[in-house]
PASEBA-1860 file (N, C-alpha, C; in nm, 3 decimals):
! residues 263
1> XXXXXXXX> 14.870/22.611/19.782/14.902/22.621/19.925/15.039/22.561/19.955 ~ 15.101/22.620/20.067/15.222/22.559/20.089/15.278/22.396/20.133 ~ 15.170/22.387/20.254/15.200/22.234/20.232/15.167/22.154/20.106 ~ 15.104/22.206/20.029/15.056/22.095/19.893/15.175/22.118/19.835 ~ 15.254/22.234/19.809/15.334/22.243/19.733/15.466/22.175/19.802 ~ 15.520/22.123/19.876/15.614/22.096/19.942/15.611/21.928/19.925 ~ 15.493/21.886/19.954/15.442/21.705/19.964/15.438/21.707/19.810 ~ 15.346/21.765/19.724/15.337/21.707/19.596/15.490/21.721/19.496
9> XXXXXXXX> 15.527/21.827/19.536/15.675/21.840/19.471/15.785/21.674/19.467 ~ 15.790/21.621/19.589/15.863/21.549/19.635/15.804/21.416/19.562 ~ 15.625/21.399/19.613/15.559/21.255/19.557/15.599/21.241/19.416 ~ 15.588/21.383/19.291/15.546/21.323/19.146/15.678/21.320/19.132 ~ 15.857/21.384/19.210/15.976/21.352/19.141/15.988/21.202/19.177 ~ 15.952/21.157/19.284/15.954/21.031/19.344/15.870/20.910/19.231 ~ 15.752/20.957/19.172/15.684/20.866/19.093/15.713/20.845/18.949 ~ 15.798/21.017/18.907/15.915/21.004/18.816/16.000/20.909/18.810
17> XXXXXXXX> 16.038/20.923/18.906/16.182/20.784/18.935/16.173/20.649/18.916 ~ 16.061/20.605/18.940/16.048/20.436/18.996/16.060/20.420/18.881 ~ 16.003/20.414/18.759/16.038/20.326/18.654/16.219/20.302/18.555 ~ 16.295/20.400/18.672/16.411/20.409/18.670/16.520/20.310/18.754 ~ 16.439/20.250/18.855/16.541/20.203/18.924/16.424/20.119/19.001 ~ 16.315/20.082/18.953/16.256/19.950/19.063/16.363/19.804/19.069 ~ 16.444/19.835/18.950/16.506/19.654/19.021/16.567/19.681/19.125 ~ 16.629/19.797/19.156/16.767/19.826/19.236/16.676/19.825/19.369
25> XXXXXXXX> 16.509/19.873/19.389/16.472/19.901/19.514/16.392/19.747/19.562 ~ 16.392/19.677/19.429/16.371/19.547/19.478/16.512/19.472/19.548 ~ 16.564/19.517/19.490/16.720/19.401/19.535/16.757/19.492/19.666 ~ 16.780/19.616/19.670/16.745/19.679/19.838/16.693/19.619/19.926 ~ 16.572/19.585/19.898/16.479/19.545/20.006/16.488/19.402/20.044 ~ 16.532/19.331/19.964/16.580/19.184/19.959/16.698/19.181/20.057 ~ 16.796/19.272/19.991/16.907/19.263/20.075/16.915/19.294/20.233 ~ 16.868/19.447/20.210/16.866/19.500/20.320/16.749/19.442/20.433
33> XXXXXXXX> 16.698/19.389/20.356/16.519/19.356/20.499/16.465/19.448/20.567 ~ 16.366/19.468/20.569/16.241/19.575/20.652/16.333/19.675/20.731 ~ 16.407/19.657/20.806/16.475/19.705/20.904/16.598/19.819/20.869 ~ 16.699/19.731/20.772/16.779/19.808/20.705/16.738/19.936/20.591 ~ 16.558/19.888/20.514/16.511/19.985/20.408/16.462/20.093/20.481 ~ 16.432/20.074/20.616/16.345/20.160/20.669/16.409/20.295/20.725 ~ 16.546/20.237/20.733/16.683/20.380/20.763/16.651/20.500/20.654 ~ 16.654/20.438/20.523/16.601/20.505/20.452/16.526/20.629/20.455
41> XXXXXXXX> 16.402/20.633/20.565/16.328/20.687/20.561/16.321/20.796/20.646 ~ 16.488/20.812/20.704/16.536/20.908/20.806/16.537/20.996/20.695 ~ 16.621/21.027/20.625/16.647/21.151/20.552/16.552/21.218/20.456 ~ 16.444/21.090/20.425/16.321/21.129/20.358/16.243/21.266/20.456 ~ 16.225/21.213/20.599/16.119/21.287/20.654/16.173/21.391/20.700 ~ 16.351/21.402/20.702/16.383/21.513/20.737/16.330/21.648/20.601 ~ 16.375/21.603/20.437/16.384/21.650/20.373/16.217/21.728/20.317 ~ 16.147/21.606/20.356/15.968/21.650/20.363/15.988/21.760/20.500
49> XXXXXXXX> 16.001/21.734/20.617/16.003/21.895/20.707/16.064/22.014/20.651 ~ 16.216/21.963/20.601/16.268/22.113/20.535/16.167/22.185/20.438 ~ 16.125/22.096/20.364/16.053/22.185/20.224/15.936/22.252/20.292 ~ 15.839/22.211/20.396/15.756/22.211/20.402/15.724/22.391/20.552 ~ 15.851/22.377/20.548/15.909/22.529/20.636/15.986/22.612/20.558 ~ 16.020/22.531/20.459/16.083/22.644/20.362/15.979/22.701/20.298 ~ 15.922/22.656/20.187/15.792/22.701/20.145/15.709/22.812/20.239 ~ 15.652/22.754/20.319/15.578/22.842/20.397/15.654/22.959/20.483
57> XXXXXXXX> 15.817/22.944/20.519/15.866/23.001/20.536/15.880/23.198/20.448 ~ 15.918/23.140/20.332/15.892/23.244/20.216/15.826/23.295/20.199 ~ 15.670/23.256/20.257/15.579/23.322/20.242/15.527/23.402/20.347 ~ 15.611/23.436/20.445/15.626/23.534/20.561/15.715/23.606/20.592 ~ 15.845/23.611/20.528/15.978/23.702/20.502/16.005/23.722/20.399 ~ 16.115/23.808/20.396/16.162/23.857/20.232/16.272/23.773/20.179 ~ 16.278/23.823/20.013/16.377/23.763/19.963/16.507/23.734/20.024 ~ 16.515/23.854/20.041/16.639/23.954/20.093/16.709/23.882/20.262
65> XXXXXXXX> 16.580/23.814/20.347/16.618/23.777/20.451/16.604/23.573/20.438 ~ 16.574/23.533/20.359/16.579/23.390/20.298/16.657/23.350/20.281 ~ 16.758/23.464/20.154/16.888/23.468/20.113/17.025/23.451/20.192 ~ 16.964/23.532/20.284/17.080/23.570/20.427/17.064/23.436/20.473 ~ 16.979/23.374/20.542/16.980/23.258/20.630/17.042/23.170/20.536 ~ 16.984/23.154/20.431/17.044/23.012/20.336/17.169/23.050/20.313 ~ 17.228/23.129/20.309/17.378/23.171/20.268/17.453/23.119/20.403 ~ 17.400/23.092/20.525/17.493/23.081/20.628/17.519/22.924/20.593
73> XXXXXXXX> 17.429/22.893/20.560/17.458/22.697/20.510/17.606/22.641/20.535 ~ 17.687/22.707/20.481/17.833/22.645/20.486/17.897/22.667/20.649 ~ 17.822/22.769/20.709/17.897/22.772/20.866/17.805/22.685/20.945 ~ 17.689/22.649/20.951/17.618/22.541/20.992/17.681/22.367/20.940 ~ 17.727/22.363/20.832/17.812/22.266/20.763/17.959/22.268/20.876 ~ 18.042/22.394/20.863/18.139/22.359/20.911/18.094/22.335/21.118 ~ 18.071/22.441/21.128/18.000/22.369/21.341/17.978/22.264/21.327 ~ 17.887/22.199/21.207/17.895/22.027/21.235/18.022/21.933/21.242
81> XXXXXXXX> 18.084/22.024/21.148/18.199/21.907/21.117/18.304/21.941/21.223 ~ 18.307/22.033/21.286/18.433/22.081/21.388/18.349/22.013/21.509 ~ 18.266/22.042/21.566/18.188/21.957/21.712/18.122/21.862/21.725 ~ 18.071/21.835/21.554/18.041/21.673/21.505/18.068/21.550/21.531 ~ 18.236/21.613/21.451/18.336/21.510/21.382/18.474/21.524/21.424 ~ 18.435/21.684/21.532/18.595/21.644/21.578/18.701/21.713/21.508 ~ 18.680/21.757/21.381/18.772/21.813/21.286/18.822/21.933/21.278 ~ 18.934/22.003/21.334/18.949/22.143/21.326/18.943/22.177/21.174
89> XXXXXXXX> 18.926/22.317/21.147/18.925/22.380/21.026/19.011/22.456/21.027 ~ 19.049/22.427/20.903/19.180/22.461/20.847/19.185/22.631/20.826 ~ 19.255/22.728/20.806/19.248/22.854/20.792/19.194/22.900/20.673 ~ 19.206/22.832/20.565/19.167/22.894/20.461/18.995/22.874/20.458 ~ 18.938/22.797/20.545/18.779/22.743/20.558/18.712/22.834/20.638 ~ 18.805/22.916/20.732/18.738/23.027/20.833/18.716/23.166/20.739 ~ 18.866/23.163/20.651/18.822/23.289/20.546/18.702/23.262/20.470 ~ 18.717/23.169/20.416/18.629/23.101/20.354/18.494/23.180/20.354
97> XXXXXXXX> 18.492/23.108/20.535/18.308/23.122/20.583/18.288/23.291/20.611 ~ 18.388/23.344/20.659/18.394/23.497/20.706/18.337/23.615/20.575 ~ 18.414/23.510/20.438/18.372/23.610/20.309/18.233/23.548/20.281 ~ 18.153/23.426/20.285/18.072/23.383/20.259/17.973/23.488/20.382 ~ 17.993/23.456/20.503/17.903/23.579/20.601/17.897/23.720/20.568 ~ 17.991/23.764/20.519/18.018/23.947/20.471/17.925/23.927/20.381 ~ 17.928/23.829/20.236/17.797/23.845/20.126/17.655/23.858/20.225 ~ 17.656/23.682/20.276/17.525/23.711/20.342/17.461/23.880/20.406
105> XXXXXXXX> 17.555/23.908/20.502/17.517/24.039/20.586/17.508/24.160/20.472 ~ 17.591/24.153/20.350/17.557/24.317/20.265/17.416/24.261/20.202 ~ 17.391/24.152/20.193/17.237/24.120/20.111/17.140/24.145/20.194 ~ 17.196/24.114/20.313/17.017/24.142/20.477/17.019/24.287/20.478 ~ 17.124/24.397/20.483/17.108/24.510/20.478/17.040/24.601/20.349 ~ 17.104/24.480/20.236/17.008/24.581/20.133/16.858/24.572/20.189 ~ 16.849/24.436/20.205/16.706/24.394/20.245/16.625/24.468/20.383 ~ 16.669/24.558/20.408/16.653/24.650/20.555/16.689/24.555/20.645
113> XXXXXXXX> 16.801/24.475/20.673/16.875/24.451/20.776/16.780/24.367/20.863 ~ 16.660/24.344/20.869/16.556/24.330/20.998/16.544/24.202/20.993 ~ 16.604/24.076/21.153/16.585/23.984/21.150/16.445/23.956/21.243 ~ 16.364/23.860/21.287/16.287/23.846/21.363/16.140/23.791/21.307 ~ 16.123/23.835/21.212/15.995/23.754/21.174/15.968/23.626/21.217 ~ 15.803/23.565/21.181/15.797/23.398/21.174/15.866/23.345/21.073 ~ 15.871/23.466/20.962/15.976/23.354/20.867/16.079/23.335/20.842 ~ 16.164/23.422/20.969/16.290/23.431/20.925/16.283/23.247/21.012
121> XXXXXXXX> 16.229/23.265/21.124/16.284/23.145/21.233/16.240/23.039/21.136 ~ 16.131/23.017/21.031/16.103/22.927/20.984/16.201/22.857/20.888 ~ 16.262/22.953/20.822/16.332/22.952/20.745/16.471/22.910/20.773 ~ 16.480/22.919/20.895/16.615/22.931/20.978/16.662/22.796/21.048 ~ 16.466/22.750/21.068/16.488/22.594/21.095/16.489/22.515/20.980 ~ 16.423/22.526/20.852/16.434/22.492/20.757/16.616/22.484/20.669 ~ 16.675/22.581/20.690/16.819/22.555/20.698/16.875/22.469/20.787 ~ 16.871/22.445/20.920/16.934/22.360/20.979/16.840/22.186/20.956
129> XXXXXXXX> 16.745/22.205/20.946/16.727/22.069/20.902/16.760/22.007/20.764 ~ 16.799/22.073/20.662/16.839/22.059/20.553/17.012/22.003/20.614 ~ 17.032/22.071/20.656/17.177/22.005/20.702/17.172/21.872/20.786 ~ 17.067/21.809/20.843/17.072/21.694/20.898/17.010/21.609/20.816 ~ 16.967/21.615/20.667/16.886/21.586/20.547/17.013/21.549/20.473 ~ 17.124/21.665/20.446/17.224/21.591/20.358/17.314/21.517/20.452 ~ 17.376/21.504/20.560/17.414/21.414/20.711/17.328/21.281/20.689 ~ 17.219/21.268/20.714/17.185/21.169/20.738/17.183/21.086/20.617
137> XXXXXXXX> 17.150/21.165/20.473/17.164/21.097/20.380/17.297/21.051/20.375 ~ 17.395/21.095/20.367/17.542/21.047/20.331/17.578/20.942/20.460 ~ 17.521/20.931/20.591/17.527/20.809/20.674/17.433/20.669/20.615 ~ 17.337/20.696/20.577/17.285/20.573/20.552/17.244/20.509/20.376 ~ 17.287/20.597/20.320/17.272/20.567/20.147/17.345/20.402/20.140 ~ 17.433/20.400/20.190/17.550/20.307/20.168/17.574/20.280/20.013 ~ 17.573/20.134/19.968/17.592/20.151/19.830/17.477/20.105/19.772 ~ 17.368/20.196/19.800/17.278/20.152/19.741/17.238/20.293/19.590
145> XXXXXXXX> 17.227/20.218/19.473/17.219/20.303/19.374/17.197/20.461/19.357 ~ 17.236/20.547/19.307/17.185/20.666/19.355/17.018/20.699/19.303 ~ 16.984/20.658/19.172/16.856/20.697/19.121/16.773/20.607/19.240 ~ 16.811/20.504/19.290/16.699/20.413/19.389/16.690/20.507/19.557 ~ 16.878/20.561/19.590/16.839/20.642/19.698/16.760/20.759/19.691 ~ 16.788/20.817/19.556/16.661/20.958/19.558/16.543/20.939/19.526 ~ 16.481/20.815/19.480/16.368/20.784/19.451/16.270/20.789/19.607 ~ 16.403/20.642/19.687/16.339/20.675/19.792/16.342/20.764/19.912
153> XXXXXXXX> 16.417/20.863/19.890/16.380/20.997/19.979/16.270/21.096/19.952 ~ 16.245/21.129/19.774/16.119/21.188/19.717/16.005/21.142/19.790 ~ 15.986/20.980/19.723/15.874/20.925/19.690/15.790/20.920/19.879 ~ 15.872/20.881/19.929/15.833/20.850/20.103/15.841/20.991/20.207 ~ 15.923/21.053/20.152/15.917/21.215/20.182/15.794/21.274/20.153 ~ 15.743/21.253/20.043/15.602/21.314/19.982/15.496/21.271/20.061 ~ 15.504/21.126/20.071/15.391/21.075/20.142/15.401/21.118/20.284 ~ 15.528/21.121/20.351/15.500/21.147/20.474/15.381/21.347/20.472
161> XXXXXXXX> 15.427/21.370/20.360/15.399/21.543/20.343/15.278/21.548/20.356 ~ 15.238/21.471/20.298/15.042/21.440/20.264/14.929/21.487/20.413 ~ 14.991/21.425/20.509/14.912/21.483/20.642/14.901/21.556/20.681 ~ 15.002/21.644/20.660/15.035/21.814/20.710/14.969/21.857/20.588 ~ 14.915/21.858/20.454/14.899/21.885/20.368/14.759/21.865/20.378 ~ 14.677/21.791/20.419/14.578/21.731/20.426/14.512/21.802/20.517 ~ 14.595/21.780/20.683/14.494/21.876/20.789/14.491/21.990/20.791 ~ 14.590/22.072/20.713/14.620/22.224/20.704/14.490/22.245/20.566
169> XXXXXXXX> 14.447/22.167/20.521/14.339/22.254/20.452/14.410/22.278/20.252 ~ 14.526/22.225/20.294/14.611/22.246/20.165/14.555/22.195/20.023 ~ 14.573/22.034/20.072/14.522/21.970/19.957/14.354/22.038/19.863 ~ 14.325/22.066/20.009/14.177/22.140/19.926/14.191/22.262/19.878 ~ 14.311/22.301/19.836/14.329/22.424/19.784/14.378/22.438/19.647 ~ 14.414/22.315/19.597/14.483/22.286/19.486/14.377/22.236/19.377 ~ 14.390/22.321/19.295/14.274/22.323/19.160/14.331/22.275/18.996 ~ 14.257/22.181/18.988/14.326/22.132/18.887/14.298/22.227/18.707
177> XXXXXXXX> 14.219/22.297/18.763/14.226/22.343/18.600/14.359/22.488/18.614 ~ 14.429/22.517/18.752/14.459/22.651/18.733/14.625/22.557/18.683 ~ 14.637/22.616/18.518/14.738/22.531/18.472/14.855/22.647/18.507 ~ 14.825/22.720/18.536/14.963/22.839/18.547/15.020/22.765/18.686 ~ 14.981/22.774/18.814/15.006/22.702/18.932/15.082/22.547/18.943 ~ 14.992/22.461/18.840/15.052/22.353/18.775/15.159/22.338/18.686 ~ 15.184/22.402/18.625/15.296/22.405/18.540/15.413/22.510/18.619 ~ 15.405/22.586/18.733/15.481/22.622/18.819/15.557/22.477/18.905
185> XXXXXXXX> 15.446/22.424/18.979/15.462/22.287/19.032/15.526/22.174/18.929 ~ 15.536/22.194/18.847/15.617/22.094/18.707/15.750/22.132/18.691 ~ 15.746/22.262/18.709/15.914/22.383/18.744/15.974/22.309/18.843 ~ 15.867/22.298/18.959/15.953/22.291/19.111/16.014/22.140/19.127 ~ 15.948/22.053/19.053/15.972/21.921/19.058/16.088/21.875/18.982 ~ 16.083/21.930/18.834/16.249/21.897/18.739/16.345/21.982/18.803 ~ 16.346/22.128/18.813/16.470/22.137/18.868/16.517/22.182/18.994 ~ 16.470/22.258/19.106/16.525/22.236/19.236/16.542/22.096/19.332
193> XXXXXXXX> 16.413/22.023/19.253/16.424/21.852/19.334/16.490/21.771/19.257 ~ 16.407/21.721/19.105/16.456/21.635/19.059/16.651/21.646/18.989 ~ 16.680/21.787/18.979/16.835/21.797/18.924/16.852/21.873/19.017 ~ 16.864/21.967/19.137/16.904/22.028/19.236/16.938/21.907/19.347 ~ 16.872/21.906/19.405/16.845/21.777/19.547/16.897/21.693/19.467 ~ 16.842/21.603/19.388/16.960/21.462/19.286/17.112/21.476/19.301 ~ 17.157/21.588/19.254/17.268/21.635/19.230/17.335/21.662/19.399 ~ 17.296/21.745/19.471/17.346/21.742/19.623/17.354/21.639/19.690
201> XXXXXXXX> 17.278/21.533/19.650/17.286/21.385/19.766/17.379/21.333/19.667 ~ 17.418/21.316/19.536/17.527/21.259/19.468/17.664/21.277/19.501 ~ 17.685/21.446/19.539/17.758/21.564/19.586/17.806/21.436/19.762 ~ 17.736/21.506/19.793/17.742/21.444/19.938/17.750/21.320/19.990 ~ 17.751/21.190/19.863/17.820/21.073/19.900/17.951/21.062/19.847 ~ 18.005/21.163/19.808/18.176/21.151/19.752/18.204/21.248/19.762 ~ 18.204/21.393/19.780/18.260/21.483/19.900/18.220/21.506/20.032 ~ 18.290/21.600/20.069/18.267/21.675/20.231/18.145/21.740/20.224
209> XXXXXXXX> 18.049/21.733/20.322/17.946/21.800/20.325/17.961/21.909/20.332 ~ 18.042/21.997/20.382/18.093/22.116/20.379/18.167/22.168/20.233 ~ 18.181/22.067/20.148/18.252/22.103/20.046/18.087/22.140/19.968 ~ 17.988/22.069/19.976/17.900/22.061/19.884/17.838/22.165/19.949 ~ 17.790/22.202/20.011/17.726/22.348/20.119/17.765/22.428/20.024 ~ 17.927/22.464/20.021/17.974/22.613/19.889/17.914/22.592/19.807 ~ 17.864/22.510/19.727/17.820/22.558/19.617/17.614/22.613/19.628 ~ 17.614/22.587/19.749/17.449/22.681/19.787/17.448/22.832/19.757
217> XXXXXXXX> 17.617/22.840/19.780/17.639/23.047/19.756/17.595/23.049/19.635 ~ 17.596/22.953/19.506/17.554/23.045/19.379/17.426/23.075/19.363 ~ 17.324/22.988/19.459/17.220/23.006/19.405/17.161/23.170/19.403 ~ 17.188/23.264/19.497/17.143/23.364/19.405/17.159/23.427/19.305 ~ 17.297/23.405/19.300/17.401/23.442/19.150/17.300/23.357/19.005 ~ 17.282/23.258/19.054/17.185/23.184/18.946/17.050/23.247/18.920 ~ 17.005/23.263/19.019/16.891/23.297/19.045/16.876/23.490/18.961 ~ 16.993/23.519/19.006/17.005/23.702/18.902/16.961/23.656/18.760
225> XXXXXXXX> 17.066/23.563/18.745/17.107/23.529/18.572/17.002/23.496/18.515 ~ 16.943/23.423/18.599/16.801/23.346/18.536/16.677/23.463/18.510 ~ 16.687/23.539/18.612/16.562/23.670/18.619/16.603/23.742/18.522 ~ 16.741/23.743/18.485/16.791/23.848/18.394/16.778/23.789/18.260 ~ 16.808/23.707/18.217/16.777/23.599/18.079/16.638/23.601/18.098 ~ 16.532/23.551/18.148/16.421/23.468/18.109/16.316/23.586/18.172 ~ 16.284/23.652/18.246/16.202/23.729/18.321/16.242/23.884/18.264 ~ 16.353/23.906/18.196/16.417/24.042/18.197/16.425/24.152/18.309
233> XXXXXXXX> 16.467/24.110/18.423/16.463/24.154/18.503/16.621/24.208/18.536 ~ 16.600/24.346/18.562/16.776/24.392/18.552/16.864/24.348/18.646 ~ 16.974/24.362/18.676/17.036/24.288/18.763/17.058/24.446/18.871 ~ 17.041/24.391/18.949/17.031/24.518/19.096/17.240/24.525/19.121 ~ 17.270/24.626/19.101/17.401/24.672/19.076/17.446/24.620/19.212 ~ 17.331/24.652/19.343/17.430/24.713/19.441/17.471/24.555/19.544 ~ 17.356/24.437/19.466/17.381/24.320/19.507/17.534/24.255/19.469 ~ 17.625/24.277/19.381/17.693/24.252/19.314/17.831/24.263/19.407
241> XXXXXXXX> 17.849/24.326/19.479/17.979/24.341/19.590/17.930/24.160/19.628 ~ 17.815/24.092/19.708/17.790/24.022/19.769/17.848/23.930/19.657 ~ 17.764/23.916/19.577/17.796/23.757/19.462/17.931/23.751/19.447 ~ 18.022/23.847/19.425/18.118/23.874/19.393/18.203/23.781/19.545 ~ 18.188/23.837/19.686/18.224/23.748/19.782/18.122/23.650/19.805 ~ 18.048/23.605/19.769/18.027/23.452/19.750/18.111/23.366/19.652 ~ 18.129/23.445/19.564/18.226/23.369/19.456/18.360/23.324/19.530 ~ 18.408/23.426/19.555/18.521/23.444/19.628/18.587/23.331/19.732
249> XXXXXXXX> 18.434/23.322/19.800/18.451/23.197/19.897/18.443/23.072/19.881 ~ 18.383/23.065/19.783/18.370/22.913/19.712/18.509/22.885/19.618 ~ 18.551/22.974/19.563/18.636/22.983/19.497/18.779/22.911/19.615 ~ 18.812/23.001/19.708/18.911/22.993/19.791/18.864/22.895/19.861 ~ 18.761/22.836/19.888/18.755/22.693/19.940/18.813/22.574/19.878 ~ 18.734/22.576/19.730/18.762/22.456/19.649/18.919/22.465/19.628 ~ 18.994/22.571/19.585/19.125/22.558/19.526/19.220/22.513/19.678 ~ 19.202/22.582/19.815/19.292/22.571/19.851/19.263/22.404/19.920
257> XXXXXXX> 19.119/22.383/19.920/19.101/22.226/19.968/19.165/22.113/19.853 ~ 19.126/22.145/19.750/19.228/22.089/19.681/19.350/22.065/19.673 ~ 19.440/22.181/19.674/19.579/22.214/19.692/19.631/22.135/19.814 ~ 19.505/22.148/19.924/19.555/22.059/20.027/19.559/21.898/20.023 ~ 19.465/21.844/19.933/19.472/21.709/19.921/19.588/21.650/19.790 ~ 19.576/21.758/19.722/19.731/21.732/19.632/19.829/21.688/19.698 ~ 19.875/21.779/19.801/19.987/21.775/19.904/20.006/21.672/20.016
END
């Protein structure tokens, strides 16, 4: 079920962790006191809502329209940072987002174009709270270790998951002998949380949140490669204009943001 899968994902990367970094969340809590650890637990419960609308999200729209919403990620990134923070964007960041929107829009049309479902909106809120998930994380991490900050966004994220998981009927849906389901849930935990999410909150305390957003465009490009290597699944020709301007935009982001901080 979806809430089980969203709460338990988060609890076992979270119970992964601790034997990685309990001194660091002891000396946290010392330092910081009840008050300061408990900030903490902003970006946890945002990141437990995202999963927990994403998931169930998916399971009421198509690939095809998932893709589209999560691809807008970097123009939700930049509106923050221009009415946020105040920051105009630079020209090469509008091409940027314009080639990153053209991919999105040729992928919703392969997908019959049709926005409106429950899952597109689910999905749609599930994108914008993901953006106040990596925000809030990069406001309050401070310098506290990174394996101790993702421990504690998993581990307290999960638990908050447990209730929605619990009254929705979820938890009683989860069977422990069906090992195919379980060893799916073992997938979801090493790499979209434990090295996906790890890797983006690392991302996002030493770049621009908007810098780390571009690299969300590969995931379907990853996602081909992977169906195509491991599933043998052919690669759909006519998706390929899109990846191609996703590339494009990430590409012309990073070089010319660079070029600009050279200068």
């Amino acid at each position: 079920p979806a809430p089980a899968v969203a709460c338990l994902r988060l609890l076992l990367a979270g119970l992964l962790l601790t034997p990685f970094c309990l001194g660091d969340l002891r000396r946290a809590w010392r330092e910081r006191g009840p008050g300061g650890f408990l900030r903490l637990l902003a970006p946890a419960l945002l990141l437990s809502a995202h999963l927990q609308l994403w998931v169930l999200g998916l399971r009421h729209t198509s690939v095809a329209n998932a893709t589209f919403l999560m691809s807008l990620s970097p123009v939700f990134f930049a509106l923050a940072q221009r009415f946020g923070e105040r920051r105009r964007l630079p020209a090469y960041t509008l091409v940027s987002l314009g080639l990153a929107v053209a991919g999105a829009a040729w992928l919703l049309l392969l997908g019959g174009g049709r926005l409106g479902r429950l899952g597109d909106l689910l999905v749609l809120a599930a994108s914008l709270l993901y953006l106040g998930y990596l925000l809030t994380a990069r406001r309050v991490a401070g310098d506290l270790p990174h394996l101790a900050f993702a421990q504690t966004i998993y581990f307290w994220g999960g638990l908050a998951g447990l209730p929605v998981a619990w009254l929705s009927g979820g938890l009683a849906g989860v069977h422990l002998q069906d090992t195919g389901s379980l060893a799916a849930l073992a997938g979801l935990v090493l790499f979209p949380t434990l090295i996906s999410h790890t890797a983006a909150n690392f991302g996002v305390r030493h770049l621009q949140p908007l810098t780390v957003s571009f690299f969300t465009l590969a995931e379907p490009i990853v996602a081909s490669a992977a169906a195509l290597l491991f599933l043998r699944e052919p690669l759909r020709i006519r998706e390929l204009p899109a990846y191609a301007l996703f590339l494009s935009a990430t590409l012309l982001y990073l070089l010319a943001s660079a070029r600009r901080r050279d200068g």
